[in-house]
BAMAR-719811 format. One record per residue (C-alpha): residue in three letters; x, y, z. Coordinates in nm, 3 decimals, always signed. Example, Ala and Ser with C-alpha at 12.3 -4.5 7.8 and 13.67 -1.06 7.14 Angstrom:
+-----+---------+---------+---------+
: res :      px :      py :      pz :
+-----+---------+---------+---------+
: ALA :  +1.230 :  -0.450 :  +0.780 :
: SER :  +1.367 :  -0.106 :  +0.714 :
+-----+---------+---------+---------+
END
This chain:
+-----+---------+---------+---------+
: res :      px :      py :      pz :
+-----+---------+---------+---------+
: UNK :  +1.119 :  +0.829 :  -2.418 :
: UNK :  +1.242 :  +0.698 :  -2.046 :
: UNK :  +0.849 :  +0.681 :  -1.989 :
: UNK :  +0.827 :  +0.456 :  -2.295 :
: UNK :  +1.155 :  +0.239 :  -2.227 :
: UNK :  +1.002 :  +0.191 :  -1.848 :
: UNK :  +0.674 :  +0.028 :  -1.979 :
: UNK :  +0.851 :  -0.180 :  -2.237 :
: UNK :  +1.070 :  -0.292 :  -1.975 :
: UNK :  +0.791 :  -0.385 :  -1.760 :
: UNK :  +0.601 :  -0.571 :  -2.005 :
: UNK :  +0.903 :  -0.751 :  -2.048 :
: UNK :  +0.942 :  -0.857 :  -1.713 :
: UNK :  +0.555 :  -0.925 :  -1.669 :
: UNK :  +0.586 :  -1.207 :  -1.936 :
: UNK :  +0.928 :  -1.335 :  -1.776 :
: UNK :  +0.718 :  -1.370 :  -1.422 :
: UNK :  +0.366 :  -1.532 :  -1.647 :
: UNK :  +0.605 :  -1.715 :  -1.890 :
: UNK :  +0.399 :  -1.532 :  -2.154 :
: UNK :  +0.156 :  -1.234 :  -2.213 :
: UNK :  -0.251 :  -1.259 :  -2.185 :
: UNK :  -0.441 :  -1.306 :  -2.528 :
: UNK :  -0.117 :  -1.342 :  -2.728 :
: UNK :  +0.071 :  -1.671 :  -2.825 :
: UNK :  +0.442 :  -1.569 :  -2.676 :
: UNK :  +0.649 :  -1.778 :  -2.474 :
: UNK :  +0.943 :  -1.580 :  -2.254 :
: UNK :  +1.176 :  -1.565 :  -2.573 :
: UNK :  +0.889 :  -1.396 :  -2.810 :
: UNK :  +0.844 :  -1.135 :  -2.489 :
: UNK :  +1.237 :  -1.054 :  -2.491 :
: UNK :  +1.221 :  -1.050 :  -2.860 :
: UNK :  +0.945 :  -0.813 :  -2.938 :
: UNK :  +1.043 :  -0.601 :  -2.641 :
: UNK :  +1.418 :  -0.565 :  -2.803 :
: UNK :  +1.208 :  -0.512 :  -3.134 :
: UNK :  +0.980 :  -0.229 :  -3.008 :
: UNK :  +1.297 :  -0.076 :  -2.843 :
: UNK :  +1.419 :  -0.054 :  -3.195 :
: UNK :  +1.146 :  +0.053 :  -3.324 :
: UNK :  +1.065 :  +0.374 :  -3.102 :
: UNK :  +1.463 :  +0.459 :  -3.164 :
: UNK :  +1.562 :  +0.443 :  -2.771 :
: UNK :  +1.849 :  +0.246 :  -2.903 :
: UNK :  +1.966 :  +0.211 :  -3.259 :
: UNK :  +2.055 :  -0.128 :  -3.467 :
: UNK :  +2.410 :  -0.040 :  -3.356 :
: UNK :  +2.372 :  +0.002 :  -3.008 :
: UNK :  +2.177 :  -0.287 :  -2.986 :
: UNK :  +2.405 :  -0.491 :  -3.078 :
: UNK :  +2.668 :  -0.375 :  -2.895 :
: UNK :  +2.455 :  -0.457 :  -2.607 :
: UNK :  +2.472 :  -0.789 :  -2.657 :
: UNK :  +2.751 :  -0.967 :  -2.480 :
: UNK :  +2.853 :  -1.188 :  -2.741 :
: UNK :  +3.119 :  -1.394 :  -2.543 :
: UNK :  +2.782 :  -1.514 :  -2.333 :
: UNK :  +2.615 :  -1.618 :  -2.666 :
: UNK :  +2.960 :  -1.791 :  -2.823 :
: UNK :  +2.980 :  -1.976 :  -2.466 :
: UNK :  +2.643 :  -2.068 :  -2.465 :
: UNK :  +2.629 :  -2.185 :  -2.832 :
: UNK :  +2.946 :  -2.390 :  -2.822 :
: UNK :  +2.832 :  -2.598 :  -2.517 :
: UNK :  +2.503 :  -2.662 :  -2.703 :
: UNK :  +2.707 :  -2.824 :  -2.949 :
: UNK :  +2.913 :  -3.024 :  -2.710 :
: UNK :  +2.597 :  -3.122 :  -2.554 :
: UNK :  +2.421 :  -3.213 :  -2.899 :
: UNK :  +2.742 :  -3.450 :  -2.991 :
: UNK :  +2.724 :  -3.662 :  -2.654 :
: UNK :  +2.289 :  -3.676 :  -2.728 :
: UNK :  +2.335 :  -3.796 :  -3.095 :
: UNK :  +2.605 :  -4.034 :  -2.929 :
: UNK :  +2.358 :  -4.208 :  -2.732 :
: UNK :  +2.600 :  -4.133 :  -2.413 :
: UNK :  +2.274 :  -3.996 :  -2.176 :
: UNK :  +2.081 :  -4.269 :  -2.224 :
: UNK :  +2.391 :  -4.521 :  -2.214 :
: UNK :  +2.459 :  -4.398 :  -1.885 :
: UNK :  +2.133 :  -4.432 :  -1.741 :
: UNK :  +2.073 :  -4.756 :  -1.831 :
: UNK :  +2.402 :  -4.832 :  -1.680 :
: UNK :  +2.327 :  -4.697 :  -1.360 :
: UNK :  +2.003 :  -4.872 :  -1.344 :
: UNK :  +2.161 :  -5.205 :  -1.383 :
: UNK :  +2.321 :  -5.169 :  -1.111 :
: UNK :  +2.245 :  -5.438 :  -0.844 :
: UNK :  +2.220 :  -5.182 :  -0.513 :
: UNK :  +2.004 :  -5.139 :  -0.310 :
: UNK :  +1.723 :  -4.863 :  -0.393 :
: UNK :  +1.853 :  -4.615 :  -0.174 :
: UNK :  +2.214 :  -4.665 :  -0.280 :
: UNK :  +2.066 :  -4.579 :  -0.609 :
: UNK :  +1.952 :  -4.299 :  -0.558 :
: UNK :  +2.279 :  -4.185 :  -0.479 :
: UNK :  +2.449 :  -4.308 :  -0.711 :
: UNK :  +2.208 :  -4.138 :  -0.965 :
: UNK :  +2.285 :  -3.795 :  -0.806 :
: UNK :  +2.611 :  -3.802 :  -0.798 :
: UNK :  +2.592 :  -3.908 :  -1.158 :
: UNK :  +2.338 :  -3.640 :  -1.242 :
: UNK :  +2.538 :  -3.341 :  -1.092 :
: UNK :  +2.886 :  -3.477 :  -1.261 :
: UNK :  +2.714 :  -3.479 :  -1.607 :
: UNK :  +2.524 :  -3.108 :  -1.534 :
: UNK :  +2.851 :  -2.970 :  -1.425 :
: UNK :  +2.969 :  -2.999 :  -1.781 :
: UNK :  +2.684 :  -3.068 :  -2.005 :
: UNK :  +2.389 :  -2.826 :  -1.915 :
: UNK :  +2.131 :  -2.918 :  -1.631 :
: UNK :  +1.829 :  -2.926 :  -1.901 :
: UNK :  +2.001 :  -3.138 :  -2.144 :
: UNK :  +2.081 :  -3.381 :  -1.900 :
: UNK :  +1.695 :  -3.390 :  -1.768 :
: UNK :  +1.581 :  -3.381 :  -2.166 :
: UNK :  +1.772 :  -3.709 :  -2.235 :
: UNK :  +1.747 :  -3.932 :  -1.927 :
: UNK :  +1.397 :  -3.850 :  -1.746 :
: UNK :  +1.224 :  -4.119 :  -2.040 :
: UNK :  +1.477 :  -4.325 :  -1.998 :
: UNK :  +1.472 :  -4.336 :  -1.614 :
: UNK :  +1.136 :  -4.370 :  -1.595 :
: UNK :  +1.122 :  -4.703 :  -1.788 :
: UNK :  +1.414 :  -4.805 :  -1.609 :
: UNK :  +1.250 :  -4.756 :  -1.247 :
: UNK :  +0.951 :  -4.965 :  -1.368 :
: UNK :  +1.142 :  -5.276 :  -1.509 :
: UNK :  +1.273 :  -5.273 :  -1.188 :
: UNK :  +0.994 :  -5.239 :  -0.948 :
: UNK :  +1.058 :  -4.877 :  -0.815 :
: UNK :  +0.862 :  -4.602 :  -0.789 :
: UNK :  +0.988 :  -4.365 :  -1.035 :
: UNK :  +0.872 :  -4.028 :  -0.859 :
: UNK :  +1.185 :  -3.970 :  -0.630 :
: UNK :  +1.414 :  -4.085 :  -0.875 :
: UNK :  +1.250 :  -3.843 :  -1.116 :
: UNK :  +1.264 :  -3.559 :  -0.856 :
: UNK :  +1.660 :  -3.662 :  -0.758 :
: UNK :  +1.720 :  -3.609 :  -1.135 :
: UNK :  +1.589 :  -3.282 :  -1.157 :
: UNK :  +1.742 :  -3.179 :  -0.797 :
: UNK :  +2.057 :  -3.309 :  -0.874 :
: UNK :  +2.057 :  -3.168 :  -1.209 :
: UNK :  +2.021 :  -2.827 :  -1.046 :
: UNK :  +2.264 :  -2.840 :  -0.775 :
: UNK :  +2.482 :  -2.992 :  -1.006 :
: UNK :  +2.488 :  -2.717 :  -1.264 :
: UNK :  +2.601 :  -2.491 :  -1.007 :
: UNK :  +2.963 :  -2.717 :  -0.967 :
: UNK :  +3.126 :  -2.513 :  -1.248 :
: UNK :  +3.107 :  -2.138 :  -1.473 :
: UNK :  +2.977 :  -2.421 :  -1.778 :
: UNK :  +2.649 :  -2.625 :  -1.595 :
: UNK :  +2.415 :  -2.379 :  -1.699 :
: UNK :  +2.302 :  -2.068 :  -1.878 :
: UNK :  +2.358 :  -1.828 :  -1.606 :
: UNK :  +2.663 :  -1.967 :  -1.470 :
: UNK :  +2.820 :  -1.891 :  -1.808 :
: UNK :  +2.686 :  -1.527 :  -1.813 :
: UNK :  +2.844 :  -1.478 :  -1.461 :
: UNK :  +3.107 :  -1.618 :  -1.533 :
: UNK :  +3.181 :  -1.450 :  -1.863 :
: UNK :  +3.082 :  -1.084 :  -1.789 :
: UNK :  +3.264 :  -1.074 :  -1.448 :
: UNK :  +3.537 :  -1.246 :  -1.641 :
: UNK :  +3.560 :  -1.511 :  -1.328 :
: UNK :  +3.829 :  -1.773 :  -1.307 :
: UNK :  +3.693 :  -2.075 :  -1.417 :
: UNK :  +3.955 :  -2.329 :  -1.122 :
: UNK :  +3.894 :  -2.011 :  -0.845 :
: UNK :  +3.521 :  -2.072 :  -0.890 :
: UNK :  +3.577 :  -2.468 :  -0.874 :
: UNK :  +3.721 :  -2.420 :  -0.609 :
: UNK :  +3.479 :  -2.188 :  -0.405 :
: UNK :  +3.167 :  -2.420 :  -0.538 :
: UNK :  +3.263 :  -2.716 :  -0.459 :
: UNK :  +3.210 :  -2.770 :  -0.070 :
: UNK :  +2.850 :  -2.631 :  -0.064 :
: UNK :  +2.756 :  -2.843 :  -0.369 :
: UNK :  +2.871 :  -3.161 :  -0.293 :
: UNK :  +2.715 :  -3.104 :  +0.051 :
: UNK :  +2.437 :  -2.960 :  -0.107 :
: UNK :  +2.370 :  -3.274 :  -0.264 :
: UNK :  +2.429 :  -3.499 :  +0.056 :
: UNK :  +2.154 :  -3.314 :  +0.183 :
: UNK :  +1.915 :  -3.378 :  -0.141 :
: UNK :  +1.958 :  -3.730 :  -0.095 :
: UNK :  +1.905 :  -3.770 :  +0.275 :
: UNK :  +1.549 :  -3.540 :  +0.189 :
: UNK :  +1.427 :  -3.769 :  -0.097 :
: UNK :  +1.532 :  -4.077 :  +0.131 :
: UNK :  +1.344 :  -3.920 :  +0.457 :
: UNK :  +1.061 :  -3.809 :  +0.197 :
: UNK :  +1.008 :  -4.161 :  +0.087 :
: UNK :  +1.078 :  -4.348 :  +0.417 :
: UNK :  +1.265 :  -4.608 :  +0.283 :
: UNK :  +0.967 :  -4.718 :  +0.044 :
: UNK :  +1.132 :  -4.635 :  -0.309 :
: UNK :  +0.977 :  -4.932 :  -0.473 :
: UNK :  +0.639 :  -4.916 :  -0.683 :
: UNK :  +0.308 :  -5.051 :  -0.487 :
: UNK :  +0.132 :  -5.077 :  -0.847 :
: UNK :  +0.360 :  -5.247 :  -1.074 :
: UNK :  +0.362 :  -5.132 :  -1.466 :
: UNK :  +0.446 :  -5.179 :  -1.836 :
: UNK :  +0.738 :  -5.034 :  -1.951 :
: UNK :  +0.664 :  -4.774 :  -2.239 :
: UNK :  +0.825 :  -4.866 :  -2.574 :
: UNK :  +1.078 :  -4.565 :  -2.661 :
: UNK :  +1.099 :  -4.451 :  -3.054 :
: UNK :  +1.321 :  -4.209 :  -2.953 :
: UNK :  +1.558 :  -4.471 :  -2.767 :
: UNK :  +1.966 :  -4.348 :  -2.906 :
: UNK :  +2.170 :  -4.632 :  -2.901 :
: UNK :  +2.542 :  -4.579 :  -2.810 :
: UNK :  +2.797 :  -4.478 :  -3.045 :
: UNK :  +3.115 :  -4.517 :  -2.904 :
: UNK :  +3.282 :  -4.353 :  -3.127 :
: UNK :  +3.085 :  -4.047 :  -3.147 :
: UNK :  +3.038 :  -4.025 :  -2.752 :
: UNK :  +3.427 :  -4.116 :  -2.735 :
: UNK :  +3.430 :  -3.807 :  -2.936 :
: UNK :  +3.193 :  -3.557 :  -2.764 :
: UNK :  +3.393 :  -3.653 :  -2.440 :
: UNK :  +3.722 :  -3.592 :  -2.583 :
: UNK :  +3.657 :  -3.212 :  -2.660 :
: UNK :  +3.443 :  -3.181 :  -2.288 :
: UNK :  +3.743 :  -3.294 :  -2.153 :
: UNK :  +3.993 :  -3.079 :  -2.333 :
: UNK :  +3.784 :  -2.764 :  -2.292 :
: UNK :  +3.790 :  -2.827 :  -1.936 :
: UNK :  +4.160 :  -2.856 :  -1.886 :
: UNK :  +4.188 :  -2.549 :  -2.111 :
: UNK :  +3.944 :  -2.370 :  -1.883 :
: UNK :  +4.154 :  -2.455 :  -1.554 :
: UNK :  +4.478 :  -2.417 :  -1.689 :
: UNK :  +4.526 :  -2.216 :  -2.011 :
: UNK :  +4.477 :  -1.828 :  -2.028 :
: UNK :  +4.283 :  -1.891 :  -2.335 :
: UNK :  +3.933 :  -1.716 :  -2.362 :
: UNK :  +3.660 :  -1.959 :  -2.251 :
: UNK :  +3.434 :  -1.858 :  -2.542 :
: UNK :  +3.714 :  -1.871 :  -2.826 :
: UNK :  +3.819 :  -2.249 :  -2.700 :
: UNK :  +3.517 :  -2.376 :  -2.662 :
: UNK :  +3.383 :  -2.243 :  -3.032 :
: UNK :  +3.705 :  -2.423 :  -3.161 :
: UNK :  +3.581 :  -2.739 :  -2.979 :
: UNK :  +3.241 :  -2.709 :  -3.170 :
: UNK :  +3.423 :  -2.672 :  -3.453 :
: UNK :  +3.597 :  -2.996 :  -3.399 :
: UNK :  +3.279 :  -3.158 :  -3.331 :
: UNK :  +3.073 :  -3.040 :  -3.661 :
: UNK :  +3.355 :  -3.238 :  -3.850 :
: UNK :  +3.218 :  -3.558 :  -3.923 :
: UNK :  +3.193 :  -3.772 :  -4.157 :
: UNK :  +2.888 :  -3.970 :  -3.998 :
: UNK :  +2.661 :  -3.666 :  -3.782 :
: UNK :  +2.484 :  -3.430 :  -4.055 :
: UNK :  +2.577 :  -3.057 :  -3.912 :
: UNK :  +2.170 :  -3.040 :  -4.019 :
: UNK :  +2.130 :  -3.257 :  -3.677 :
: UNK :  +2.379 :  -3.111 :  -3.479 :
: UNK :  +2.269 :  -2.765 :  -3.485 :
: UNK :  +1.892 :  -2.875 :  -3.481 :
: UNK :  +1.947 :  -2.958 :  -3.126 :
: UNK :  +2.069 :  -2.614 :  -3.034 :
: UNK :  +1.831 :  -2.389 :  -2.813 :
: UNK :  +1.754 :  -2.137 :  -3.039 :
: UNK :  +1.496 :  -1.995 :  -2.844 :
: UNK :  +1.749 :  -1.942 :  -2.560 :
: UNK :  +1.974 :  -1.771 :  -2.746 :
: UNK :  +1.717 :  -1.561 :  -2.845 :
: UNK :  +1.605 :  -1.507 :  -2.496 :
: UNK :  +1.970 :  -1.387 :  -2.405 :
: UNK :  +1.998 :  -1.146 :  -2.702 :
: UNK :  +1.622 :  -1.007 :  -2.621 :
: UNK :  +1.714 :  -0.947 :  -2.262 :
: UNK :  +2.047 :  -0.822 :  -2.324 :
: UNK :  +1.887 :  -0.530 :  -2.523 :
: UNK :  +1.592 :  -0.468 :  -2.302 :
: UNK :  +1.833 :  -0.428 :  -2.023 :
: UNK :  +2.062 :  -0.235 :  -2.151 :
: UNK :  +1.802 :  +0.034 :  -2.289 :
: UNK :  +1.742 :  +0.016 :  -1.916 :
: UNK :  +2.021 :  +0.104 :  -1.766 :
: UNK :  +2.097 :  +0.378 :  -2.031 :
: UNK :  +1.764 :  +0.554 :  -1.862 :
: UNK :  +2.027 :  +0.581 :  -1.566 :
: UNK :  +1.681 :  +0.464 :  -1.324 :
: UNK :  +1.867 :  +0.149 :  -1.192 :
: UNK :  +2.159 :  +0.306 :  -1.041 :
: UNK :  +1.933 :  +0.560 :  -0.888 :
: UNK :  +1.718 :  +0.302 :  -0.774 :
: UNK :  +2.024 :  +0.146 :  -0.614 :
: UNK :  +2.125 :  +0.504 :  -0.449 :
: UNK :  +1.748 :  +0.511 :  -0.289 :
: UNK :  +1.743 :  +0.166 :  -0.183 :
: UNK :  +2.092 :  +0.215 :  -0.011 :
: UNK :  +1.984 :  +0.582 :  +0.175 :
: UNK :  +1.710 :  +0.389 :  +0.323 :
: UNK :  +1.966 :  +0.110 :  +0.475 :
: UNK :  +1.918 :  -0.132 :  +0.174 :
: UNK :  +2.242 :  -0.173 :  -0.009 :
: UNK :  +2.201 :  -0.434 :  -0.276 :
: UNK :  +2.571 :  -0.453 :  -0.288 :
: UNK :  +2.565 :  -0.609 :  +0.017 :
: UNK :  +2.640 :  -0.933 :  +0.012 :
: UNK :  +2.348 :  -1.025 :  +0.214 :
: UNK :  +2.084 :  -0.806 :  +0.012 :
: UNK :  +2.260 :  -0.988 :  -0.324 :
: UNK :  +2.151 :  -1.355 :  -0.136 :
: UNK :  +1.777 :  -1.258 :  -0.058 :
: UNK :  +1.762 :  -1.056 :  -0.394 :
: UNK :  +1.878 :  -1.347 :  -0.560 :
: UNK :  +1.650 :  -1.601 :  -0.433 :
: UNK :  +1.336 :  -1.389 :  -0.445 :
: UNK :  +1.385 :  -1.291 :  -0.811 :
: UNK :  +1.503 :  -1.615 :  -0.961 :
: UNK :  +1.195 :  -1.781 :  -0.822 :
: UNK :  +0.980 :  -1.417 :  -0.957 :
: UNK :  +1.108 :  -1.382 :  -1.325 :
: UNK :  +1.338 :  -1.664 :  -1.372 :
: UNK :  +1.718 :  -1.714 :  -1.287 :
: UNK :  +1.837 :  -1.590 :  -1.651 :
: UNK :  +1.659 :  -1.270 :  -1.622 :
: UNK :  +1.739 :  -1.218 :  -1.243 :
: UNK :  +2.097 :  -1.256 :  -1.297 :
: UNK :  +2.069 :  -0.998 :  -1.582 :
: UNK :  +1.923 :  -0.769 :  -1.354 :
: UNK :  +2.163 :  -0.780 :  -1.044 :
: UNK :  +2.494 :  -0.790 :  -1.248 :
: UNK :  +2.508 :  -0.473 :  -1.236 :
: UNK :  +2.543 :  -0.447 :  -0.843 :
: UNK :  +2.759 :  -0.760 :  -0.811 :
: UNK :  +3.075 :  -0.612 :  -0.692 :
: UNK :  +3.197 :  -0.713 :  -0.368 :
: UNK :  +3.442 :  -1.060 :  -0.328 :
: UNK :  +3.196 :  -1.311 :  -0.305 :
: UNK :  +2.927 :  -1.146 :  -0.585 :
: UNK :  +3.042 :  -1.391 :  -0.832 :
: UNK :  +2.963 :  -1.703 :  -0.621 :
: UNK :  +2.687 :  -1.561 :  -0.445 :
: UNK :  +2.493 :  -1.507 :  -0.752 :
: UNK :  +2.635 :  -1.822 :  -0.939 :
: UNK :  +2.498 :  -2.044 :  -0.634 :
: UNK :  +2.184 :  -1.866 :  -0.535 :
: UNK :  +1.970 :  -1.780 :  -0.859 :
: UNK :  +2.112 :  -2.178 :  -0.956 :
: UNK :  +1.999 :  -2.347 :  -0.598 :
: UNK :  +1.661 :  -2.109 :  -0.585 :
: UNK :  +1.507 :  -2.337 :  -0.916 :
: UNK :  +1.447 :  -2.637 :  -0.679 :
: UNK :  +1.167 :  -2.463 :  -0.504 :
: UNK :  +0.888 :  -2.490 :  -0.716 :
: UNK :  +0.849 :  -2.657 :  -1.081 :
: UNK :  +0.825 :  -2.360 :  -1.275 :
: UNK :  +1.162 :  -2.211 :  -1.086 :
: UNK :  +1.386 :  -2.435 :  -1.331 :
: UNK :  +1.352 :  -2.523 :  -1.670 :
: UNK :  +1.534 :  -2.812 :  -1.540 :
: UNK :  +1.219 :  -2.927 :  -1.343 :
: UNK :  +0.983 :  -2.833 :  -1.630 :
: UNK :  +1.155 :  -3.117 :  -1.827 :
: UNK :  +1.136 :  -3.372 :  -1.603 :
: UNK :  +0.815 :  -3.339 :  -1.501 :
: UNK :  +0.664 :  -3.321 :  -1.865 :
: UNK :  +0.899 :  -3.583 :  -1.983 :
: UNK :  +0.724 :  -3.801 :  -1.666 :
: UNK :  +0.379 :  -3.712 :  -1.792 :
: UNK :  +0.409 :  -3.844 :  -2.155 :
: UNK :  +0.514 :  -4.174 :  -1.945 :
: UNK :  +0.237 :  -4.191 :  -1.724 :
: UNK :  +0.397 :  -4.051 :  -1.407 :
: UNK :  +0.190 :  -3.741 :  -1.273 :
: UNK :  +0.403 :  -3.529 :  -1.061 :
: UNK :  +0.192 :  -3.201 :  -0.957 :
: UNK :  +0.362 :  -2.935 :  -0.795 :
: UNK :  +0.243 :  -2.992 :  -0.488 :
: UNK :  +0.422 :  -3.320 :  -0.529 :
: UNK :  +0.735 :  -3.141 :  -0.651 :
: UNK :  +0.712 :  -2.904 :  -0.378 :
: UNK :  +0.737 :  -3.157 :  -0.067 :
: UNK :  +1.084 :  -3.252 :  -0.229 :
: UNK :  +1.177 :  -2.904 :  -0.379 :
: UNK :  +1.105 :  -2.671 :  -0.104 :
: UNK :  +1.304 :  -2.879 :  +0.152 :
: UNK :  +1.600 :  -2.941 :  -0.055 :
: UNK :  +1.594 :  -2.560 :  -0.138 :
: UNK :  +1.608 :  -2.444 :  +0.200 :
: UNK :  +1.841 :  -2.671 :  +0.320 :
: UNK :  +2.103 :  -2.621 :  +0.100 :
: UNK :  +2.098 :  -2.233 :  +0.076 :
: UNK :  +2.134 :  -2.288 :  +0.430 :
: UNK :  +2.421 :  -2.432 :  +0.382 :
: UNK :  +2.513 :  -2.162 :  +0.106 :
: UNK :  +2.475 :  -1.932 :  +0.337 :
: UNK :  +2.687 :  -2.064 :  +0.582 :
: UNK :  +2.980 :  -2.153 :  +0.384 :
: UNK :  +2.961 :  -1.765 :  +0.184 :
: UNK :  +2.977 :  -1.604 :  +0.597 :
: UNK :  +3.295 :  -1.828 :  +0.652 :
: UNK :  +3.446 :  -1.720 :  +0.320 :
: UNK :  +3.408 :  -1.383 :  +0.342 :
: UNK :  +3.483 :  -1.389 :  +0.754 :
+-----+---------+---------+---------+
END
């Protein structure tokens, strides 16, 4: 049976690094789902078990935010904003500030890929009716999106797994993430500004694209959406009350209306990710109950590699957020995240690794598709001349700030 739980496992984590398997039509979530399936089906854990092995609190988290984030899309608040800040008579590079600090502020509360989802079309018209090249603007976005998902225990998928299974305080982490970040993205904007050498507008003016999918603004319904954000964030710094449990009543709150069909809300939710989360959650699990990780662990740490280090958590971090993806390699090194700084380590790291390449962050995925349907190619060596600088650098300073706080 452990032979048989090994090879599912690795299967598993084969289509997490390919984002699929050869000669079959999966995606990562099918993988996770037929793994948790044949799992099931050879009886290494029952329908009982398996459930249990799902940490719900993650998936309540997760699904409630979803919501949130579907209420301020539907509002027309993304694209509002972005519009807004492209109006704005600065200079280019000012801009681009400006758009990254905006970028990180929204991520930090509404999800890094929903942020990308709704404003990389709009951007990208919005560069071109005012002369600019839309590439860096389009790369700040995703950057920023990134780094800016890594602000708070809510920006992104992981985040709220960390945060939820090491039962993290949601102000102590604020606290802890805020210096690198906001240098963090100080540093993104002096790369894309030494990247494009001051030449941020367009050489070959272009058309516009008409939008279909253009959301006006609803004030009322953004008013709305930004209401509940805002009260499940001061609940989250300074109630007691379960993250998951208040922000489920704040979805609650949000499915009332008398104008937004629930029909549209909840067609907006990432299914698939939750699906992902519940597939992994079992395959893991099965995993562990082999007892070969901790074992693993013991072997690693009689040959002088402790993974509980805080230094083996950094590089293991990186290296398998940018192998199998940072939901999966958070999932695997939970398990070993016990020392002070674990939390943040692991919060930071598998969240600042997605800048390197485009396929690190679903994030950059997004953009750079969204870009495409618009006429904007960006390759990923073109990604890469942004991403892998802005990676570096700001681990760097990661790295630096988690040696002062635990000196």
């Amino acid at each position: 049976m452990t032979e048989a739980i090994v090879a599912i496992f690795l299967l598993v984590y084969l289509g997490m690094i390919l984002g699929g398997l050869p000669f079959l039509q999966l995606d990562r979530t099918g993988v996770a789902l037929l793994g948790a399936i044949a799992l099931i089906g050879i009886d290494a854990l029952s329908l009982d078990e398996a459930a249990r092995s799902v940490h719900v609190p993650t998936i309540i988290l997760l699904f409630a935010f979803m919501v949130v984030s579907a209420q301020m899309r539907l509002g027309g608040f993304y694209d509002w904003v972005t519009r807004r800040i492209a109006a704005l008579r600065l200079p280019p590079a000012a801009l681009l500030g400006v758009l990254i600090g905006a970028v990180a502020l929204l991520s930090a509360v509404f999800s890094n890929d929903v942020v990308c989802l709704a404003m990389a079309p709009v951007l990208t018209d919005a560069c071109r009716r005012r002369r600019l090249d839309p590439v860096p603007f389009l790369l700040a976005l995703a950057c920023a999106a990134n780094i800016g998902s890594a602000f708070t225990l809510i920006g992104n998928p992981q985040n709220m797994l960390i945060g939820e299974t090491l039962r993290m305080s949601f102000a102590g982490y604020l606290a802890q993430a805020a210096l690198p970040v906001t240098l963090g993205l100080l540093a993104t904007w002096g790369v894309l500004l030494l990247h494009s050498r001051g030449r941020l507008g367009d050489a070959t003016p272009s058309t516009p694209h008409g939008r279909d999918d253009e959301i006006p603004l609803d004030r009322w319904q953004a008013a709305k959406g930004l209401a509940v954000a805002g009260a499940l964030v001061l609940a989250f710094l300074f109630t007691d009350w379960p993250r998951e449990v208040a922000a489920l009543t704040g979805a609650g709150v949000l499915l009332l209306s008398r104008k937004l069909h629930s029909r549209r809300m909840l067609g907006l939710v990432d299914w698939e990710l939750l699906i992902l989360f519940v597939g992994l959650f079992i395959v893991n699990h099965a995993l562990q109950k082999t007892g070969l990780p901790q074992q693993l662990v013991d072997d690693l740490a009689a040959l002088g590699i402790a993974l509980k280090d805080p230094v083996a958590l950094f590089a293991g971090s990186f290296v398998l957020s940018n192998l199998v993806s940072n939901v999966p390699a958070v999932m695997l090194l939970l398990p070993v995240a016990e020392h002070a700084v674990a939390g943040v380590t692991l919060a930071l790291v598998s969240t600042l690794a997605g800048n390197l390449l485009v396929v690190g962050s679903i994030a950059n995925i997004i953009v750079v598709d969204a870009a495409a349907r618009h006429g904007v190619m960006i390759d990923w060596r073109r990604h890469a001349v942004v991403g892998v600088p802005v990676t570096f650098v700001t681990l760097a300073i990661v790295a630096a700030y988690l040696t002062w706080l635990a000196s």
